[in-house]
C-alpha positions in Angstrom: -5.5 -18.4 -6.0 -2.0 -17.4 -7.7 0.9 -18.5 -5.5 4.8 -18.0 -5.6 6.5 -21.3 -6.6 10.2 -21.0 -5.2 13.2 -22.8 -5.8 16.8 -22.0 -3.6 20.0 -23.7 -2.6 23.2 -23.2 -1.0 26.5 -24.7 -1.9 30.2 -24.6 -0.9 31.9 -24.5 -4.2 35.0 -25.6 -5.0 37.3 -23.8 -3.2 36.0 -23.0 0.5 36.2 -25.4 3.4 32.9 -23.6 4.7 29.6 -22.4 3.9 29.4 -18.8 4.9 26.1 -18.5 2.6 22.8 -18.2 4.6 19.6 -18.0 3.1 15.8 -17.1 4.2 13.2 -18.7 2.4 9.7 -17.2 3.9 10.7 -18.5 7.6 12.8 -21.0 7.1 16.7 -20.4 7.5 19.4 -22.1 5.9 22.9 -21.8 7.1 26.0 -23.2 7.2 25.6 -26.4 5.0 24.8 -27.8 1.8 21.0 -27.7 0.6 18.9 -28.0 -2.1 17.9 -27.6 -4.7 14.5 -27.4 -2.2 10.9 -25.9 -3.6 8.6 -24.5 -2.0 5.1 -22.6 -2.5 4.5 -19.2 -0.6 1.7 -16.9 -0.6 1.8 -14.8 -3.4 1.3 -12.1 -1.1 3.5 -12.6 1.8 6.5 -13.7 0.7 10.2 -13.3 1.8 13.1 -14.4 -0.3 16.8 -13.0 1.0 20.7 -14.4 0.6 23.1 -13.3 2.7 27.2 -14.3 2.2 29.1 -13.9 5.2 32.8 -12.4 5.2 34.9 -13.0 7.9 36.7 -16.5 7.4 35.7 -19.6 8.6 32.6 -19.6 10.8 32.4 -15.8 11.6 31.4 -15.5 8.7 28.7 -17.8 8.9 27.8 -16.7 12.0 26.9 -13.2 10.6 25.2 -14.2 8.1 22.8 -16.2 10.2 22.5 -13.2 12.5 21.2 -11.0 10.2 18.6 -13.6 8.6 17.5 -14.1 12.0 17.2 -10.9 13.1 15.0 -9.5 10.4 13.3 -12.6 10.8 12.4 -11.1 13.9 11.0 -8.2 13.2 10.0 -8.9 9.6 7.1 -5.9 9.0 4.2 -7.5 7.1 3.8 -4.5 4.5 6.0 -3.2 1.8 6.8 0.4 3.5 10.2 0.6 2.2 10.8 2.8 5.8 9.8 -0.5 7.2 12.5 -2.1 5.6 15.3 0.2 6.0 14.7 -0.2 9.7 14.6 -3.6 9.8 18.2 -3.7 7.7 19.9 -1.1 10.2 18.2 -3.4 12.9 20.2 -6.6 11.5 23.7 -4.4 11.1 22.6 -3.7 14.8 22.5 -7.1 15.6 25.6 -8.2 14.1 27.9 -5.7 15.9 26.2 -7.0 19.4 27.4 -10.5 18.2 30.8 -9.3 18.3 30.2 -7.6 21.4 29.5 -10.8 23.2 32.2 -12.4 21.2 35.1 -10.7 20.7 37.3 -13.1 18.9 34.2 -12.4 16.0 34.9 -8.9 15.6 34.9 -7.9 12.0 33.0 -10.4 10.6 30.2 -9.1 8.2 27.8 -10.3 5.6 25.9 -8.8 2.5 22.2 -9.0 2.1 19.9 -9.0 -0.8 16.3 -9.8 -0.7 12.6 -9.5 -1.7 9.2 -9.1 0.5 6.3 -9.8 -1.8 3.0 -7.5 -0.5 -0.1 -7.7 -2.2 0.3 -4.5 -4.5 4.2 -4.5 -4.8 7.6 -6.0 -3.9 9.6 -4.6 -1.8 13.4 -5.2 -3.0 16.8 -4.4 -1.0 20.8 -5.3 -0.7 23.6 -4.3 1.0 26.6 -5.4 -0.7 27.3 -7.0 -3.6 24.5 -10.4 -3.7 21.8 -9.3 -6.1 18.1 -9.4 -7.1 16.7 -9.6 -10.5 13.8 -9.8 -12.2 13.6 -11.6 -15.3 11.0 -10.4 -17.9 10.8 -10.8 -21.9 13.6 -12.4 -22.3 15.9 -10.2 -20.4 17.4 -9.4 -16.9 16.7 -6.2 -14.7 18.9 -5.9 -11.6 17.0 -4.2 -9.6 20.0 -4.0 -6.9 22.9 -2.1 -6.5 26.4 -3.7 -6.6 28.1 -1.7 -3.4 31.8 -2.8 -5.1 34.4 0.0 -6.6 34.8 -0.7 -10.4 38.4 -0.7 -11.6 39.7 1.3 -13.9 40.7 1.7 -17.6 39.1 0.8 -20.8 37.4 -2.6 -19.2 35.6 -0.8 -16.2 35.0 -3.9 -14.2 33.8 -4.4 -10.6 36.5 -5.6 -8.2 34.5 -8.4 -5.8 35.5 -9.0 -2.6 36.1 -5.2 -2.6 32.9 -4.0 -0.8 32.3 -0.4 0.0 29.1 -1.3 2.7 28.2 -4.5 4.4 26.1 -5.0 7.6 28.8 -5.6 10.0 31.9 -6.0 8.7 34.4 -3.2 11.0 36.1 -2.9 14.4 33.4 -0.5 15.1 29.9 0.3 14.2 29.9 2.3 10.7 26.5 3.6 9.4 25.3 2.0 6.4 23.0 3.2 3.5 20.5 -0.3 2.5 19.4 0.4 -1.0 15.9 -0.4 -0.9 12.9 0.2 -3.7 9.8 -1.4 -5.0 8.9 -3.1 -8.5 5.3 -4.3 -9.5 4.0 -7.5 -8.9 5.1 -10.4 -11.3 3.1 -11.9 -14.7 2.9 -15.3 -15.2 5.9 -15.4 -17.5 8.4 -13.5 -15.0 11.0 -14.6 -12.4 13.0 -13.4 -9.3 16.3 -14.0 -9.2 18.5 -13.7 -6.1 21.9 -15.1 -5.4 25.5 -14.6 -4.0 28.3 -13.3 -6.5 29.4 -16.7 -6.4 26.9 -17.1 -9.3 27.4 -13.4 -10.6 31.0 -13.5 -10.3 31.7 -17.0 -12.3 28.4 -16.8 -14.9 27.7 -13.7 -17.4 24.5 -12.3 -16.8 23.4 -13.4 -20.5 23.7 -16.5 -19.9 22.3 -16.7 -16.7 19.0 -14.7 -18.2 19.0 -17.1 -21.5 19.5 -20.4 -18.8 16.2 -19.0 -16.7 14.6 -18.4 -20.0 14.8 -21.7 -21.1 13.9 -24.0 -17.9 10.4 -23.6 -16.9 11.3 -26.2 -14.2 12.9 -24.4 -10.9 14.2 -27.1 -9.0 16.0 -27.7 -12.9 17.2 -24.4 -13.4 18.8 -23.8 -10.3 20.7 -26.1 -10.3 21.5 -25.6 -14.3 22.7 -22.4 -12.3 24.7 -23.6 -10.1 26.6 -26.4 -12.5 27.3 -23.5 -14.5 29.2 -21.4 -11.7 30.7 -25.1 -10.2 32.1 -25.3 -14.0 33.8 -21.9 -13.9 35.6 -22.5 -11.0 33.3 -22.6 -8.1 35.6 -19.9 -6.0 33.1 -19.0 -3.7 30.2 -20.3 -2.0 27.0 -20.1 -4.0 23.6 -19.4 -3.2 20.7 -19.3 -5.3 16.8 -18.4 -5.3 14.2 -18.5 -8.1 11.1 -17.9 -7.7 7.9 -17.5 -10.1 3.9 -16.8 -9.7 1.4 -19.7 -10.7 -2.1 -19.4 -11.4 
C-alpha cells in the first residue's frame, strides 16, 4: 500500500534568539526548538503537513504559532471539503485572539499558516500569509499558495516580506481574514510537496530550490541541503521545512 514518506525540520537561523516556527507533522507538533531533520511515514491518505511562523517577538510569537497548530489539530476534519477547512482556519484565528484575551501582555502576536491535508481522491492545500506550499513535478515548481505580501514597485516588482497584508492573529482586535484554500490531484511516484517558512523562500531562489529537490531522492538529505542553503545566505529568519513524497 503506497504511503507518504515525510521529511521536516525547524531551525533558528542565524540571526533570531528564538524559534517562533511551529510545525505539524500528521499529529505531532513541533514548537519552539530546534528539530530535525526527522522522517516519518503517514498514510497516504490521511495526511496533514502545515508550518506556521509566528510574528510578534520573542515568545508571542511562538506562542501563536503553537496555538493555531493546536487548534486545528483539534478539530482537524477528516475529508478534503475545502468548507471544512476554511472553518477550521477561521477557528485557529479564533483561537489566537482568545490567547490574547487571557493574556493581554500577548496582544498582537500573529502567525502565518500554510499546509496540506492528503484525502484519498485529492489534497486539500491552504495558507494565510506568506509560508508556502509547492508541488514539485517534471522538473519544475508549482506554488500552489498565495503569497499575502504587497509587491514593491518599479521595474523589479518584488515582494516586500515581513509586510503581510493577512495573518491569523496578528491586531489589537479581531480582523476577518480570507484563508486561500484549494485542491490539487494526488501525487505520482516522481512528485513532492514542499512546504516551508519564507526563511527558506526569502534567502533561496525558487530554481534552485526546485533543481536541489530534483536532485536528492533522499528526504532526510535534501532538507537539510535546504536548509544549509538558506543558513548560507544569511539565515535571517527562522526556517522551517517539510518534504514529503508517495512510495509504492
Amino acid at each position: 500500500m503506497p504511503s507518504l514518506e515525510v521529511a521536516a525540520l525547524t531551525n533558528v537561523g542565524l540571526v533570531r534568539k528564538i524559534n517562533e516556527d511551529a510545525i505539524l507533522i500528521g499529529e505531532e507538533l513541533i514548537s519552539e526548538r530546534e528539530y530535525g531533520p526527522e522522517r516519518f511515514t503517514l498514510p497516504d491518505h490521511k495526511s496533514l503537513l502545515i508550518v506556521a511562523d509566528g510574528m510578534g517577538g520573542h515568545r508571542d510569537g511562538a506562542l501563536a504559532s503553537r496555538t493555531a497548530l493546536s487548534a486545528i489539530l483539534q478539530i482537524s476534519p477528516s475529508g478534503t471539503e475545502l468548507w471544512e477547512w476554511e472553518n477550521a482556519i477561521h477557528f485557529a484565528n479564533d483561537a489566537i485572539y482568545s490567547a490574547m484575551d487571557c493574556a493581554p501582555s500577548s496582544r498582537g502576536m500573529g502567525t502565518t499558516i500554510a499546509g496540506i491535508a492528503v484525502g484519498k481522491k485529492d489534497i486539500v492545500h491552504f495558507n494565510v500569509g506568506d509560508s508556502r506550499v509547492y508541488r514539485h513535478s517534471r522538473g519544475g515548481l508549482i506554488r500552489l499558495s498565495h503569497d499575502d505580501v504587497p509587491l514593491g514597485t518599479g521595474l523589479k516588482t518584488k515582494r516586500l516580506s515581513h509586510q503581510i497584508t493577512q495573518s491569523l492573529g496578528g491586531r489589537a482586535a479581531r480582523v476577518a481574514i480570507r484563508p486561500h484554500v484549494g485542491t490539487t490531484s494526488t501525487l505520482d511516484l516522481e512528485e513532492a510537496l514542499l512546504i516551508c517558512s519564507d526563511g527558506l523562500t526569502d534567502m533561496v531562489e525558487e530554481k534552485v530550490v526546485s533543481s536541489t529537490i530534483e536532485e536528492e531522492p533522499k528526504l532526510e538529505r535534501c532538507v537539510r541541503r535546504l536548509l544549509r542553503l538558506a543558513l548560507d545566505a544569511g539565515g535571517r529568519d527562522n526556517i522551517s521545512i517539510i518534504v514529503a513524497r508517495l512510495t509504492a
